[in-house]
C-alpha positions as CSV (number, residue, x, y, z in Angstrom):
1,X,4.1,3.7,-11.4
2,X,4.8,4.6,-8.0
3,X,3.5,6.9,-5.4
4,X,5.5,7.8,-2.2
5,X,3.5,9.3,0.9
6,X,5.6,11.3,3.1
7,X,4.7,12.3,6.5
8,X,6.2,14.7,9.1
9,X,5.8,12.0,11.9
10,X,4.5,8.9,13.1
11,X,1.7,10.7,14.5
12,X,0.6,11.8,11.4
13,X,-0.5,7.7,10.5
14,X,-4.0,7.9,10.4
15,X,-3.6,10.1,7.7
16,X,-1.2,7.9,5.9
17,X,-3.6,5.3,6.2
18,X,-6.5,7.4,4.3
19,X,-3.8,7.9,1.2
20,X,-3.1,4.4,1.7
21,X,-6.5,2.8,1.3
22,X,-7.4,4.8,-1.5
23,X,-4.2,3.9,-3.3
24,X,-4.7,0.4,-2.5
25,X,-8.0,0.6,-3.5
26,X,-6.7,1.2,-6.9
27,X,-3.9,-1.2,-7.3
28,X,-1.1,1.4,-7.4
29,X,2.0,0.7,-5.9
30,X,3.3,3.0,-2.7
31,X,5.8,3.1,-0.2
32,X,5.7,5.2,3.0
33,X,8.5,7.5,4.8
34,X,8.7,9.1,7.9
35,X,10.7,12.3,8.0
36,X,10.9,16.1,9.5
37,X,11.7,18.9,7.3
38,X,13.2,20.7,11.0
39,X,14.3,17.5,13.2
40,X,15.9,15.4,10.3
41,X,16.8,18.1,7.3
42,X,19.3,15.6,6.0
43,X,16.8,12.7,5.9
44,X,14.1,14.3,4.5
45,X,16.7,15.5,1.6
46,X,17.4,11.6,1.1
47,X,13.8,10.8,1.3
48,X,13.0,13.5,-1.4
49,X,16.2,12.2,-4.0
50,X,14.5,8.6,-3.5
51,X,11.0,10.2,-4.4
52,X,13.1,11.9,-7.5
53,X,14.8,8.5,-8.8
54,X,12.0,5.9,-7.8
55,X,8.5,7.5,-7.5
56,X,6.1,9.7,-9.9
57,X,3.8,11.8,-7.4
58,X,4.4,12.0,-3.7
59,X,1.8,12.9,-1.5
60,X,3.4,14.9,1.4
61,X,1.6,14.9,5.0
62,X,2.9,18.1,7.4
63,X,1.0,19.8,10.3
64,X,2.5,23.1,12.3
65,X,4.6,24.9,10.2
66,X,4.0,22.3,7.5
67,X,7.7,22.5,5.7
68,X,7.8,19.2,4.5
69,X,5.9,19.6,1.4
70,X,7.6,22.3,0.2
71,X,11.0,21.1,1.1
72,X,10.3,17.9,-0.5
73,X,9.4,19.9,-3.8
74,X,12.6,22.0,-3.3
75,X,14.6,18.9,-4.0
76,X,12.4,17.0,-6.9
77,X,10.9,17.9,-9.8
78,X,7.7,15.2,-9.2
79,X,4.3,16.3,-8.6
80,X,4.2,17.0,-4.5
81,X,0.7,16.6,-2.9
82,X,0.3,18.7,0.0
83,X,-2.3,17.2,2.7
84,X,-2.2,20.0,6.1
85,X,-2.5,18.2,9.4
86,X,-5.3,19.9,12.3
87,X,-3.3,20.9,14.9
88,X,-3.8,23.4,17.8
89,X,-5.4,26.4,15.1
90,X,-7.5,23.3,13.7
91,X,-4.6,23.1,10.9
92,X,-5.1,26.4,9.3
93,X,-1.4,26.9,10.2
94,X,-0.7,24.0,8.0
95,X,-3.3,24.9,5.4
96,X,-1.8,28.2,4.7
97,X,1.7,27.0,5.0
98,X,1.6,24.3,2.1
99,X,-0.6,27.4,0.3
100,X,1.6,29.9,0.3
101,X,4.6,28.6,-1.1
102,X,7.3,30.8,-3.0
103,X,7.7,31.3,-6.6
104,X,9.0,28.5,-8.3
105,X,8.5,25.9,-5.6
106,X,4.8,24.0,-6.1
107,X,2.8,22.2,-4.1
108,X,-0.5,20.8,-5.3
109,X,-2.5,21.5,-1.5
110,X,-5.2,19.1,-0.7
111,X,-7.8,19.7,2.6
112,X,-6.6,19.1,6.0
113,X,-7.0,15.5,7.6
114,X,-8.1,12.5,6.1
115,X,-10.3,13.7,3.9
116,X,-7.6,15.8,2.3
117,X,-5.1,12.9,2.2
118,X,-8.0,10.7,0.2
119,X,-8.1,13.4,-2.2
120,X,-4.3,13.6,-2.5
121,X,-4.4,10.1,-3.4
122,X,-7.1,10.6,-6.3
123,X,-5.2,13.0,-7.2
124,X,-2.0,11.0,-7.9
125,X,-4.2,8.8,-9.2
126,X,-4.9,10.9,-11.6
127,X,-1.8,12.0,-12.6
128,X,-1.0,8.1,-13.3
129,X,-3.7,7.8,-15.3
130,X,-2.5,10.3,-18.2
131,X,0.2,7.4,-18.6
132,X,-1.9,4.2,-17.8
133,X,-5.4,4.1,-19.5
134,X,-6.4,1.4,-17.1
135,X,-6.1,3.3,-14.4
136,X,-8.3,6.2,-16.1
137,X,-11.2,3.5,-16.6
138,X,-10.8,2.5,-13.1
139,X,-11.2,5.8,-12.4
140,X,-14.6,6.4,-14.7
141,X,-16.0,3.2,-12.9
142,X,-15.6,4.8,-9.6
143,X,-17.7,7.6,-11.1
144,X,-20.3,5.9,-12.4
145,X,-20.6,3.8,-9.3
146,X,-20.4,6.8,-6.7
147,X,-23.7,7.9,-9.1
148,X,-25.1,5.1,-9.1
149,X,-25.8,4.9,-5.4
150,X,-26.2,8.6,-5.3
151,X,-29.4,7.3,-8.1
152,X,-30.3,4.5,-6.0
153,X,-31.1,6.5,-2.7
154,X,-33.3,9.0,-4.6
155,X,-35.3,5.9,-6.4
156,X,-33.6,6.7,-10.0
């Protein structure tokens, strides 16, 4: 079980790294790419057939005009995780761009920035987990930890 995060360009690393940690946190395999739906169209199509033949869920990482995601999920049939990047109009632009995608194209679309990229990642988790009942315990322990402390700091 393999995720792929996808990212419209190095800038965008940070982000990467949030999906990364939480992936990592987990145990699941991953493997990053850099490509641009508008600077590298023929790229990104070889990066998307890879994610088709090698990976179950991609999580897809765009800002601006935020094609990627949606070009990405033009040219596979896996689950595509869309995480907006801020950008000069605070990544709204990006937001409503991985949103608003046409009929028959989806894209799952997470928040924008890191926060968004951490919940790409449990996302995909989640998706692998329908197929791997260790990672869906994994999973419920994160839960009941996350509570736990939550029941610690009010003296439960």
């Amino acid at each position: 079980m393999k995720v792929a995060i996808v990212a419209g360009s190095k800038s965008d690393e940070e982000i990467m790294n949030a999906a990364r940690e939480v992936l990592d946190e987990f145990g699941v395999t991953h493997k990053e790419f850099i490509a641009s739906a508008h600077r590298s169209p023929n790229l990104t199509k070889e990066v998307a057939q890879i994610i088709e033949d090698e990976f179950d869920v991609a999580i897809v990482i765009a800002g601006l005009s935020a094609a990627l995601p949606g070009v990405i999920a033009a040219y596979t049939n896996k689950p595509v995780l869309g995480v907006p990047v801020a950008s000069d109009l605070m990544g709204l632009d990006a937001l409503f761009s991985i949103a608003q995608m046409p009929r028959g194209i989806p894209v799952a679309t997470f928040g924008i920035g890191k926060k968004g990229a951490k919940n790409a990642a449990l996302f995909a988790i989640r998706i692998l987990s329908l197929k791997n009942p260790t990672l869906l315990e994994r999973l419920k322990d994160k839960a009941r930890s996350e509570e736990e402390e939550l029941r610690k700091l009010n003296d439960m």
